[in-house]
Biopython code that builds the backbone (N, CA, C, O; Angstrom):
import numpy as np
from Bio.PDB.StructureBuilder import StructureBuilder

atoms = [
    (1, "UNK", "N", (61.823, -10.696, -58.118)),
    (1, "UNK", "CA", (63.177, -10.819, -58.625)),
    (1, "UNK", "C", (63.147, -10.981, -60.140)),
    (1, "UNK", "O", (62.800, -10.075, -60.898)),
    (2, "UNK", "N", (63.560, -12.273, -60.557)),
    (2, "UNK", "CA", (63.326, -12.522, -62.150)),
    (2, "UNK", "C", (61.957, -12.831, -62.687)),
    (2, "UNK", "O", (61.043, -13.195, -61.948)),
    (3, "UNK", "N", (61.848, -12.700, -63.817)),
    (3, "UNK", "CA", (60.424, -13.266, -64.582)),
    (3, "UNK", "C", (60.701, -14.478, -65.098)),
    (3, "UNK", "O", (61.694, -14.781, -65.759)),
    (4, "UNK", "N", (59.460, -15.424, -64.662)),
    (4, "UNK", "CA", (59.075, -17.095, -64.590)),
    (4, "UNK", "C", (58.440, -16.991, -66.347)),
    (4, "UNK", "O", (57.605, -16.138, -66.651)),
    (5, "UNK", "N", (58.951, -17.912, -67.278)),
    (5, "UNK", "CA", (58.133, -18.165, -68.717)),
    (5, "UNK", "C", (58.264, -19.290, -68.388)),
    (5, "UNK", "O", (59.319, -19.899, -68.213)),
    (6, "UNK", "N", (56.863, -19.773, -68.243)),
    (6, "UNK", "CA", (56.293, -21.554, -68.417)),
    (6, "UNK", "C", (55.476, -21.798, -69.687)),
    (6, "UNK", "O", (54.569, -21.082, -70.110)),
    (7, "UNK", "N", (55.914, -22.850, -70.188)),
    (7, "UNK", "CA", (55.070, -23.238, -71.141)),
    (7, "UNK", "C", (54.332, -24.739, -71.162)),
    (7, "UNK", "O", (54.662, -25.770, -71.748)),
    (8, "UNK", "N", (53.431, -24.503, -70.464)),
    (8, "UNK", "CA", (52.718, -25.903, -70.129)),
    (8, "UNK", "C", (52.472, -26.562, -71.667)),
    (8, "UNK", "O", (52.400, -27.789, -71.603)),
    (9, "UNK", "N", (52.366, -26.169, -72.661)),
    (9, "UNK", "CA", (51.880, -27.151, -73.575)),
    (9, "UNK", "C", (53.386, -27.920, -74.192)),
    (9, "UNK", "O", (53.191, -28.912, -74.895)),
    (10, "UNK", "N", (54.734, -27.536, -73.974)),
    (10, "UNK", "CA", (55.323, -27.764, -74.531)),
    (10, "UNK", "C", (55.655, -29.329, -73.566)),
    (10, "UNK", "O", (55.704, -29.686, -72.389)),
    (11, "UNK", "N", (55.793, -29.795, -74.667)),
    (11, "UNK", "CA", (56.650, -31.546, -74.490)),
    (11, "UNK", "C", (57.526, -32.023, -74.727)),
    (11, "UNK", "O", (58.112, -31.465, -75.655)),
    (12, "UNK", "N", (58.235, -33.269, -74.164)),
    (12, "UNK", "CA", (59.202, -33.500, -73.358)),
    (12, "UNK", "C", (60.195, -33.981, -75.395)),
    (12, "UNK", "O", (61.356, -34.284, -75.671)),
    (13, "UNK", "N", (58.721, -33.765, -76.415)),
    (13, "UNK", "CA", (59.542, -34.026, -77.679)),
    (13, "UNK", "C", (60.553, -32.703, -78.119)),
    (13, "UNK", "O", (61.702, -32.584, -78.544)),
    (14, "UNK", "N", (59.211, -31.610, -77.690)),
    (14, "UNK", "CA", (59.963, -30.334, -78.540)),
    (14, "UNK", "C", (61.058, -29.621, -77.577)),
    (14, "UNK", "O", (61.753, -28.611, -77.692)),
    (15, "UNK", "N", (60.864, -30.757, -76.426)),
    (15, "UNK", "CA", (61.769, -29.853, -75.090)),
    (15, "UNK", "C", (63.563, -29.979, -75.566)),
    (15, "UNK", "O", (64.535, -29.264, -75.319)),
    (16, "UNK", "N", (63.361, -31.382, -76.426)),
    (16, "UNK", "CA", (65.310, -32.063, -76.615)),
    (16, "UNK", "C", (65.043, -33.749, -75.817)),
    (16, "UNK", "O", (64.205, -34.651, -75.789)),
    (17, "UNK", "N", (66.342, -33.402, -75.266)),
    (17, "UNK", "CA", (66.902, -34.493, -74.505)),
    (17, "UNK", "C", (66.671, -34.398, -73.198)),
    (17, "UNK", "O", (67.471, -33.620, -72.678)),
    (18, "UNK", "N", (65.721, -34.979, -72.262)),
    (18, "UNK", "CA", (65.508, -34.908, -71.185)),
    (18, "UNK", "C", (66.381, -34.389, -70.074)),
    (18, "UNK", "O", (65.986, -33.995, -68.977)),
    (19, "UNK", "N", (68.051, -34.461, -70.659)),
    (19, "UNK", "CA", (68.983, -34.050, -69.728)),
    (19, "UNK", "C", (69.300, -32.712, -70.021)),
    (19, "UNK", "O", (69.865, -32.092, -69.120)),
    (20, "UNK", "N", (69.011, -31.987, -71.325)),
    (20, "UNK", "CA", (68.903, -30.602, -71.420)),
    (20, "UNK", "C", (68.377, -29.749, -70.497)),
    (20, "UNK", "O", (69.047, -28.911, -69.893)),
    (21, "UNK", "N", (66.520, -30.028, -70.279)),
    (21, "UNK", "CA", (65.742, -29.695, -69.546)),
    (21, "UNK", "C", (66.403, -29.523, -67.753)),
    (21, "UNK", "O", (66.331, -28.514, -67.051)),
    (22, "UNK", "N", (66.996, -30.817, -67.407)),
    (22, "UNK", "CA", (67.605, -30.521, -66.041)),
    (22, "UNK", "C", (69.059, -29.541, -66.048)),
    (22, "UNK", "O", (69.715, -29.145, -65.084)),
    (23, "UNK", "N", (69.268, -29.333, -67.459)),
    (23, "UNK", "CA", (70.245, -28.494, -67.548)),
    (23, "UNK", "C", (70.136, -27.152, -67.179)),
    (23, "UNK", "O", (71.083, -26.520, -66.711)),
    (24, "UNK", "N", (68.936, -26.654, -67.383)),
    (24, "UNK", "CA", (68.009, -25.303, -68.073)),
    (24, "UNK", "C", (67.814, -24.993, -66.361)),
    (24, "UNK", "O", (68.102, -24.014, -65.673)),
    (25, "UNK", "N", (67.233, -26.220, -66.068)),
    (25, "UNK", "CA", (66.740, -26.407, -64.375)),
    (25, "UNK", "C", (67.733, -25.897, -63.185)),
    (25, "UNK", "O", (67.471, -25.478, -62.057)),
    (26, "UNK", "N", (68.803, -26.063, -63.771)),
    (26, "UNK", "CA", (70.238, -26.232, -63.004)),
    (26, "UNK", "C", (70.663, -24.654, -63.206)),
    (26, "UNK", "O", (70.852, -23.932, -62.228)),
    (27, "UNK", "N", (70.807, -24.146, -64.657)),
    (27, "UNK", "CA", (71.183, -22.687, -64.728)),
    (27, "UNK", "C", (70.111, -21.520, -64.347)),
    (27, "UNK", "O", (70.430, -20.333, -64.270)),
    (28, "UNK", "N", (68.627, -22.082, -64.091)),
    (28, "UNK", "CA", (68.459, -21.170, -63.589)),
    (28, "UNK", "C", (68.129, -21.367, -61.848)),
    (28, "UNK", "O", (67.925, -20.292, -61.283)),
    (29, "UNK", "N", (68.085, -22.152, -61.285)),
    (29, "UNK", "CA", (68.439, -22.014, -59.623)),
    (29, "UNK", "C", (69.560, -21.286, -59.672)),
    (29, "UNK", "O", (69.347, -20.131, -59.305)),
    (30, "UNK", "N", (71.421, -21.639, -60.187)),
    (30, "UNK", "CA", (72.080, -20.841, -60.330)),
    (30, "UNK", "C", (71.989, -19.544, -59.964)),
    (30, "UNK", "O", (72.268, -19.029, -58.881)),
    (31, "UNK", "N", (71.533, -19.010, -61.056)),
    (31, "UNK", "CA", (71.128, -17.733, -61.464)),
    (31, "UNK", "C", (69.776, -16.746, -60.457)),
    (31, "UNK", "O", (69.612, -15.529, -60.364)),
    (32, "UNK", "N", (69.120, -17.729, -59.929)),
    (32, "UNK", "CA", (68.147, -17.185, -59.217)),
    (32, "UNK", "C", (69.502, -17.398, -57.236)),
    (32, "UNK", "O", (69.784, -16.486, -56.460)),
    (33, "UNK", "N", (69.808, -18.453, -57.170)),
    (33, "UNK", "CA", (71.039, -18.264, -55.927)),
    (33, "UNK", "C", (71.409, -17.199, -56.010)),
    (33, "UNK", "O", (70.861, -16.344, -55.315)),
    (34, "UNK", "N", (72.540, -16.822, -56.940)),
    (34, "UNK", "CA", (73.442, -15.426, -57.642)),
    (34, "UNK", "C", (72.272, -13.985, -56.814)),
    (34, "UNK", "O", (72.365, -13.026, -56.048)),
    (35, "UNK", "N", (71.294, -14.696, -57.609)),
    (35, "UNK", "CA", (70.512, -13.230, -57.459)),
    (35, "UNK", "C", (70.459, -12.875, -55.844)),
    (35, "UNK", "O", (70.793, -11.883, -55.197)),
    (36, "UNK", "N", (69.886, -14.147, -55.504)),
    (36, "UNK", "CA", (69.618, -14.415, -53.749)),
    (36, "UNK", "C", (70.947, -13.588, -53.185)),
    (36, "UNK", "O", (70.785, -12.810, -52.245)),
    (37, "UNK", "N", (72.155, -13.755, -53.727)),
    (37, "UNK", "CA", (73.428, -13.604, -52.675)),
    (37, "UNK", "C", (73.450, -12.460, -52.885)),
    (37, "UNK", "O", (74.076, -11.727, -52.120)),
    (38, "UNK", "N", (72.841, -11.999, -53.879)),
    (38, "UNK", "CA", (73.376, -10.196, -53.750)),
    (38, "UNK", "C", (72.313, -9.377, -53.429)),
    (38, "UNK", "O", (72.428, -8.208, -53.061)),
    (39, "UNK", "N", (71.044, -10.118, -53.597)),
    (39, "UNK", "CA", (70.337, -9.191, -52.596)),
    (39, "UNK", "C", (70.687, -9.708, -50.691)),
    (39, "UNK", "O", (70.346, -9.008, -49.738)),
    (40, "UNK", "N", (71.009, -10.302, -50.640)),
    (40, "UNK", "CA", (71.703, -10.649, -48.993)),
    (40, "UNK", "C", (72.657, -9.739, -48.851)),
    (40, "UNK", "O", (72.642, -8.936, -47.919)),
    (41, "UNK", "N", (73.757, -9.776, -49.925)),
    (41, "UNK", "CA", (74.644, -8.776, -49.404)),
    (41, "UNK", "C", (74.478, -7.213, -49.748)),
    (41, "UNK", "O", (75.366, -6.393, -49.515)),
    (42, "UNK", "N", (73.448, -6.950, -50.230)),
    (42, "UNK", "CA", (73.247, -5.376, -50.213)),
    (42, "UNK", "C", (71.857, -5.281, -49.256)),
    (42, "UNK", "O", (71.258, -4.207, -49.294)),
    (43, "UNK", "N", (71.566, -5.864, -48.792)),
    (43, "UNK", "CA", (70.288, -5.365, -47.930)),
    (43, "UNK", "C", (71.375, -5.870, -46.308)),
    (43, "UNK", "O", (71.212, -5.154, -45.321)),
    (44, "UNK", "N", (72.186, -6.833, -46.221)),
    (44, "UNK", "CA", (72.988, -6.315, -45.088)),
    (44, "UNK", "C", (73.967, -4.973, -44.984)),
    (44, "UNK", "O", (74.166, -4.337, -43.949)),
    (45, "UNK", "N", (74.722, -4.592, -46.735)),
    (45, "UNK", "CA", (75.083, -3.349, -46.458)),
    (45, "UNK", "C", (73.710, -1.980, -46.272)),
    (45, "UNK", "O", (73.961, -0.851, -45.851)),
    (46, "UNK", "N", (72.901, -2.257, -46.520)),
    (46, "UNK", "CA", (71.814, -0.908, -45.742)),
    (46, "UNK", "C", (71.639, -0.784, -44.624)),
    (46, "UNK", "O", (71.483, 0.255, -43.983)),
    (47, "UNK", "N", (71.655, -2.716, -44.009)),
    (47, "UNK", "CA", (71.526, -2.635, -42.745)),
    (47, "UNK", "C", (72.442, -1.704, -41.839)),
    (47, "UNK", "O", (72.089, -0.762, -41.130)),
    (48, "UNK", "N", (73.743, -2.234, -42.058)),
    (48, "UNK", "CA", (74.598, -1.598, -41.676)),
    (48, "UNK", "C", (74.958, -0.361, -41.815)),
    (48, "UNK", "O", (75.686, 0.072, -40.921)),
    (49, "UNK", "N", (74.731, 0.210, -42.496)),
    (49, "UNK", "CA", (74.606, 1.843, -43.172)),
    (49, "UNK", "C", (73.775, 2.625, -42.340)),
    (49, "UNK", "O", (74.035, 3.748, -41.910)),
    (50, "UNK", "N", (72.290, 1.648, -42.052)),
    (50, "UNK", "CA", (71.085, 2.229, -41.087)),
    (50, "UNK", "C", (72.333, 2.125, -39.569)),
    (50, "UNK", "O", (72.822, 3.088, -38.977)),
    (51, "UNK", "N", (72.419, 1.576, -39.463)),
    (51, "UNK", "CA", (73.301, 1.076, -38.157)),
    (51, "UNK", "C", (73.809, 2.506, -37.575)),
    (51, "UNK", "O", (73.461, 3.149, -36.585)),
    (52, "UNK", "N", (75.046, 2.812, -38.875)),
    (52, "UNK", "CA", (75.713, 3.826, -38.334)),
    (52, "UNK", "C", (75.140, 5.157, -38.256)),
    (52, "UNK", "O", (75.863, 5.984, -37.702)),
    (53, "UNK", "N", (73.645, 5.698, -38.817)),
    (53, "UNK", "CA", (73.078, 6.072, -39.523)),
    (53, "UNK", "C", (72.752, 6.486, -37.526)),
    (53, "UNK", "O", (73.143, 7.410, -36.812)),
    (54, "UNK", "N", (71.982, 5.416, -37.293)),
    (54, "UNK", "CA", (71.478, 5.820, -36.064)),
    (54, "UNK", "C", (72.263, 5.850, -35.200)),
    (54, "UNK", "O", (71.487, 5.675, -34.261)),
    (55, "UNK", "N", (73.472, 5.958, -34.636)),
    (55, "UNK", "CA", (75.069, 6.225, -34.143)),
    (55, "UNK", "C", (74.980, 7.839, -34.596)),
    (55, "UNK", "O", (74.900, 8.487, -33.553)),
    (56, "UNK", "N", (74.964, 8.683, -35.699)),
    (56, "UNK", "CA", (75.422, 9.875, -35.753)),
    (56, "UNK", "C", (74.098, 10.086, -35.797)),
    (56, "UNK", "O", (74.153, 11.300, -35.600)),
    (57, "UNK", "N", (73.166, 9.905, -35.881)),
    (57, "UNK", "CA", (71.488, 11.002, -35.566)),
    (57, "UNK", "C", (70.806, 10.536, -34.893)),
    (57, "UNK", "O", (69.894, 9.774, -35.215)),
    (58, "UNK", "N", (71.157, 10.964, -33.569)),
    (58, "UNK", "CA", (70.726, 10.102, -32.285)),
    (58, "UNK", "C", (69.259, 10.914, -32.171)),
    (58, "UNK", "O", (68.525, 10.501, -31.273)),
    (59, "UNK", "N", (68.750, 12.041, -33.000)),
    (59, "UNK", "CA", (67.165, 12.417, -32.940)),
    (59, "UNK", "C", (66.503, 11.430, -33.921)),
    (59, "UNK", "O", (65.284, 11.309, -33.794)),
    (60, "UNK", "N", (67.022, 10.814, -34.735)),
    (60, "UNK", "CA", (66.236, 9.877, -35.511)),
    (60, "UNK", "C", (66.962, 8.715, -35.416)),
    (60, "UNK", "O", (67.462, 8.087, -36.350)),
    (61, "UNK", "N", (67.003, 8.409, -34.016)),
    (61, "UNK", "CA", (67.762, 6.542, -33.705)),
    (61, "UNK", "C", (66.964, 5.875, -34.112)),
    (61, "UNK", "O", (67.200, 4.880, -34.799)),
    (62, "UNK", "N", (65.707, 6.313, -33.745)),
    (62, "UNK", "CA", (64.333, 5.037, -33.380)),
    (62, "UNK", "C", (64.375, 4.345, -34.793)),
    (62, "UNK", "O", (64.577, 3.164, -35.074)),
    (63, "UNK", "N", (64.071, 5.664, -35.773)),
    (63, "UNK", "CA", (63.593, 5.528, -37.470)),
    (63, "UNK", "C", (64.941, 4.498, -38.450)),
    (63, "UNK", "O", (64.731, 3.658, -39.324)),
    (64, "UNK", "N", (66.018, 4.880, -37.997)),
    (64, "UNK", "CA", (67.055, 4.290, -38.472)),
    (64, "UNK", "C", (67.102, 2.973, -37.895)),
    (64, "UNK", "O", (67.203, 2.091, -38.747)),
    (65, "UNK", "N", (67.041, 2.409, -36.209)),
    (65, "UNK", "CA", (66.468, 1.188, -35.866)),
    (65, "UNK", "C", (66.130, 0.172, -36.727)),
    (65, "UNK", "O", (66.724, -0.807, -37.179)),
    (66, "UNK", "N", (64.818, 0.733, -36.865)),
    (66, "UNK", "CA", (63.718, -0.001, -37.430)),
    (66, "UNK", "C", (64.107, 0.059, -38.811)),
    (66, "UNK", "O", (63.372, -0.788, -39.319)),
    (67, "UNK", "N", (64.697, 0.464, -39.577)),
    (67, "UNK", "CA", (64.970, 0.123, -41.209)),
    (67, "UNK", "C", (66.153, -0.636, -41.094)),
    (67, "UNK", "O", (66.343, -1.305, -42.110)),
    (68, "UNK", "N", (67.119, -0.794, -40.124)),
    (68, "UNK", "CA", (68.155, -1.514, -39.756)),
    (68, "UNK", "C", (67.451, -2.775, -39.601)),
    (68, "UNK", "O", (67.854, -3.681, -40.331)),
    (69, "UNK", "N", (66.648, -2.993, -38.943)),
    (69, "UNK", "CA", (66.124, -4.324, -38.509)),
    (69, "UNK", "C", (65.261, -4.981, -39.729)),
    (69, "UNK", "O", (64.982, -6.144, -40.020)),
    (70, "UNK", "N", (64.978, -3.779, -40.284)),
    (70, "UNK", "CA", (64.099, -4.556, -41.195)),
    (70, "UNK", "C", (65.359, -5.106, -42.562)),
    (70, "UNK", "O", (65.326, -6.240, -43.039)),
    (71, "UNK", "N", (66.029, -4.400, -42.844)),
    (71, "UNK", "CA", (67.455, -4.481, -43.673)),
    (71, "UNK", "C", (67.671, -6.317, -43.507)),
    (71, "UNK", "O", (67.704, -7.336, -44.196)),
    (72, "UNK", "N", (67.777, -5.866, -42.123)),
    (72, "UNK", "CA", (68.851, -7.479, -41.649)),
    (72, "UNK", "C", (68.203, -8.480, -42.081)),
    (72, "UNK", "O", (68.799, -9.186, -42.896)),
    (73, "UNK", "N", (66.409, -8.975, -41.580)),
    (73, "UNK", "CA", (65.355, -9.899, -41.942)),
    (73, "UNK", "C", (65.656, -9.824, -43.122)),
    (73, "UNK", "O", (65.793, -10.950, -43.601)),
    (74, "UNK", "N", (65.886, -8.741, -44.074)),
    (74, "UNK", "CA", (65.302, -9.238, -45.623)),
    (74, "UNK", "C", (66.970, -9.314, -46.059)),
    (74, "UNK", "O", (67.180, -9.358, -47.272)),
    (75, "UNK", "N", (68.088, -9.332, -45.204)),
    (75, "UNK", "CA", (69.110, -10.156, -45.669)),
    (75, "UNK", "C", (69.151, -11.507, -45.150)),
    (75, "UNK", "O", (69.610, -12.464, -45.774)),
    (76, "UNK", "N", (68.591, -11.558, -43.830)),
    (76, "UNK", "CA", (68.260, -13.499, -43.898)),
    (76, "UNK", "C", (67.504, -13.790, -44.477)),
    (76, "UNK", "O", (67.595, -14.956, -44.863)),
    (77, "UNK", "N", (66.635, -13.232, -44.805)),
    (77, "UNK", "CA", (65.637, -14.046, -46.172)),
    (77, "UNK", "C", (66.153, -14.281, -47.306)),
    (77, "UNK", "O", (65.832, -15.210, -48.048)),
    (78, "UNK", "N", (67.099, -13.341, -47.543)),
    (78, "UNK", "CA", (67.785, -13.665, -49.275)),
    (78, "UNK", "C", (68.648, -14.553, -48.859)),
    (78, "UNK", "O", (68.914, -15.415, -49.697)),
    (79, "UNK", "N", (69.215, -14.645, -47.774)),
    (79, "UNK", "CA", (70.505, -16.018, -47.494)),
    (79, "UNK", "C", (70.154, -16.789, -47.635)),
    (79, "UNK", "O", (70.620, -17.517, -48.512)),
    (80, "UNK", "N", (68.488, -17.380, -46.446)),
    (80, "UNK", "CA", (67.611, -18.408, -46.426)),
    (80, "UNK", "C", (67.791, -18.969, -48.210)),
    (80, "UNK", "O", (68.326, -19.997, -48.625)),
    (81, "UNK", "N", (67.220, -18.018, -48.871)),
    (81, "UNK", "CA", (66.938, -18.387, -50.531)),
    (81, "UNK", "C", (67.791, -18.803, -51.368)),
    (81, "UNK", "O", (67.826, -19.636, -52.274)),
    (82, "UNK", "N", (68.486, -18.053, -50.889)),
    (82, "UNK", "CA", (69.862, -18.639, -51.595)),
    (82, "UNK", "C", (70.067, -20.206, -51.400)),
    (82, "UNK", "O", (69.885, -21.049, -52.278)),
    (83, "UNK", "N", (70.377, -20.386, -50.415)),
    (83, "UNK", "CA", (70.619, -21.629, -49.741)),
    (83, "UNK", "C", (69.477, -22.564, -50.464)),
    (83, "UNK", "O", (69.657, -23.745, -50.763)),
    (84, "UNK", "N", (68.337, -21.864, -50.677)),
    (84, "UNK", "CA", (67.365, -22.912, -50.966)),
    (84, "UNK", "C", (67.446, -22.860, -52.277)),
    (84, "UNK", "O", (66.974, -23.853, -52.829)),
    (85, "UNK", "N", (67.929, -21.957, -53.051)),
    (85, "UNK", "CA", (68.240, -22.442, -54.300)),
    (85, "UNK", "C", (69.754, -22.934, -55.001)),
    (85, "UNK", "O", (70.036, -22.981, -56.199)),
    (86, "UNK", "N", (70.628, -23.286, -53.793)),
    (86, "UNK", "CA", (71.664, -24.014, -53.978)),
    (86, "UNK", "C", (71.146, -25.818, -54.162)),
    (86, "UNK", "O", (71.418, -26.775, -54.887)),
    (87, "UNK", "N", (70.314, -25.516, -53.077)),
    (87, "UNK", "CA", (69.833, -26.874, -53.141)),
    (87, "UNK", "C", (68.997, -27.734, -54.219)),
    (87, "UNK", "O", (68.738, -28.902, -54.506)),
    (88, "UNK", "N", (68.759, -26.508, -54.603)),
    (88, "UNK", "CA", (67.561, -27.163, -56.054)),
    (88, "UNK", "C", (68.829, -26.981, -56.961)),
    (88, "UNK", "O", (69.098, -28.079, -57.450)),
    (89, "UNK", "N", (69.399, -26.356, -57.227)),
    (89, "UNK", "CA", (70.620, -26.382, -58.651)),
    (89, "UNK", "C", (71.720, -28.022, -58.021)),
    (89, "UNK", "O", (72.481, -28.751, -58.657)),
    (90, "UNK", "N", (71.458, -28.032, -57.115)),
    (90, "UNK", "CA", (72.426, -29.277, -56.764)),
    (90, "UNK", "C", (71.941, -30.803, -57.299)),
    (90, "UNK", "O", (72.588, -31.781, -57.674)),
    (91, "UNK", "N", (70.377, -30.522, -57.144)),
    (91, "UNK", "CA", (69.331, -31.769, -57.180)),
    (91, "UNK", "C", (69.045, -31.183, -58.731)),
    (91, "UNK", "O", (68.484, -32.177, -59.192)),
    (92, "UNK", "N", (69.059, -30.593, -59.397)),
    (92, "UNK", "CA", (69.021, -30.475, -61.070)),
    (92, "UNK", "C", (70.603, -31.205, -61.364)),
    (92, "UNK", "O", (70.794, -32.249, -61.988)),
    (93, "UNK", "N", (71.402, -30.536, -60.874)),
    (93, "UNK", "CA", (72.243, -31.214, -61.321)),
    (93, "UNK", "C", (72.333, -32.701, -61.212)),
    (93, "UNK", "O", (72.850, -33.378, -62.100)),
    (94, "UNK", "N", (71.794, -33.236, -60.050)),
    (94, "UNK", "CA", (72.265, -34.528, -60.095)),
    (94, "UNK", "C", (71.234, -35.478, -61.178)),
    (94, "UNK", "O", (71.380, -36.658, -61.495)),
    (95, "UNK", "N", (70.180, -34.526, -61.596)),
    (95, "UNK", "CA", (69.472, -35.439, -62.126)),
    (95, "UNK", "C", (69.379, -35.325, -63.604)),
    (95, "UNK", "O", (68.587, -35.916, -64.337)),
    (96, "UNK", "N", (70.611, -34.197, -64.040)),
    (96, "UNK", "CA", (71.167, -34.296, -65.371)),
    (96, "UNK", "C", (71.991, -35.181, -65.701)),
    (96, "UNK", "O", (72.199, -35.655, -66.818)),
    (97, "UNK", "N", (72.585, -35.465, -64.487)),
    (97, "UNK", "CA", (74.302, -36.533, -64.822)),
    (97, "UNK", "C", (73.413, -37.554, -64.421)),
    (97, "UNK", "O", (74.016, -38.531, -64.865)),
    (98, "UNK", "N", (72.251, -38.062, -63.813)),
    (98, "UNK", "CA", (71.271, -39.214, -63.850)),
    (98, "UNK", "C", (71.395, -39.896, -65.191)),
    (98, "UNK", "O", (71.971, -40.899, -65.612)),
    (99, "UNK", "N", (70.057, -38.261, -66.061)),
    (99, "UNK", "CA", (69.524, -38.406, -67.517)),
    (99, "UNK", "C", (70.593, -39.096, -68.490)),
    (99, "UNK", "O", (70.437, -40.138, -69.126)),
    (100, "UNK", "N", (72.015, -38.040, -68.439)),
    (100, "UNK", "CA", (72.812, -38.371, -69.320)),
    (100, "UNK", "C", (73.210, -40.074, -69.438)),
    (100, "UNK", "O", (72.893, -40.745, -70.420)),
    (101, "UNK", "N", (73.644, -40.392, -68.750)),
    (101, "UNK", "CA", (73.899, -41.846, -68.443)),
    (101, "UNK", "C", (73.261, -43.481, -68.999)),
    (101, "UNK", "O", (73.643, -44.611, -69.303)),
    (102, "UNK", "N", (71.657, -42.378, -68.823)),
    (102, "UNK", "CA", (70.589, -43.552, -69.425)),
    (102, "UNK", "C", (70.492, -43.387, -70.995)),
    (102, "UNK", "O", (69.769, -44.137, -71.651)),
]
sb = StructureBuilder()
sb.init_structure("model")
sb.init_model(0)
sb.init_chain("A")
sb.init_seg("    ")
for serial, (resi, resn, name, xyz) in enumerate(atoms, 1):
    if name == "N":
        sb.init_residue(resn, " ", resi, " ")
    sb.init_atom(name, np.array(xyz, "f"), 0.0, 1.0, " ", f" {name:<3s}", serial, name[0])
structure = sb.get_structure()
């Protein structure tokens, strides 16, 4: 999906304010969710596309099947992800409005 830049040497001086960092944390789960939901919803529209696909070319049902099925898995996998990166932007968030506070 997206490209990861880590910078292990950098520190928590040159990073800011500790609540920045969970900020950064927060926009990109966001942004990686976002991504999650739209690959969910375009790998269920292929699915479905394969669907009808094998409905009008009943000599190539089998082939359309099987890319249908495979469609669907890799739209519950992007849902799954999504979901799992709702959860991490939720837990960044809470631990920005933590930071800020202190």
């Amino acid at each position: 999906m997206g490209h990861h830049h880590h910078d292990k040497n950098k520190n928590k001086a040159e990073a800011g304010a500790g609540g920045d960092d969970w900020r950064k944390k927060e926009k990109h789960h966001k942004h990686m969710e976002q991504l999650a939901q739209v690959g969910a919803v375009a790998a269920g529209a292929y699915a479905m596309h394969e669907k009808h696909k094998a409905k009008k070319d009943p000599e190539h049902a089998r082939s359309h099947r099987i890319k249908e099925e495979i469609a669907a898995t890799i739209a519950a996998g992007s849902a799954g992800f999504a979901i799992h990166e709702h959860h991490k932007k939720k837990e960044a968030k809470k631990h920005a409005r933590h930071q800020h506070h202190h």
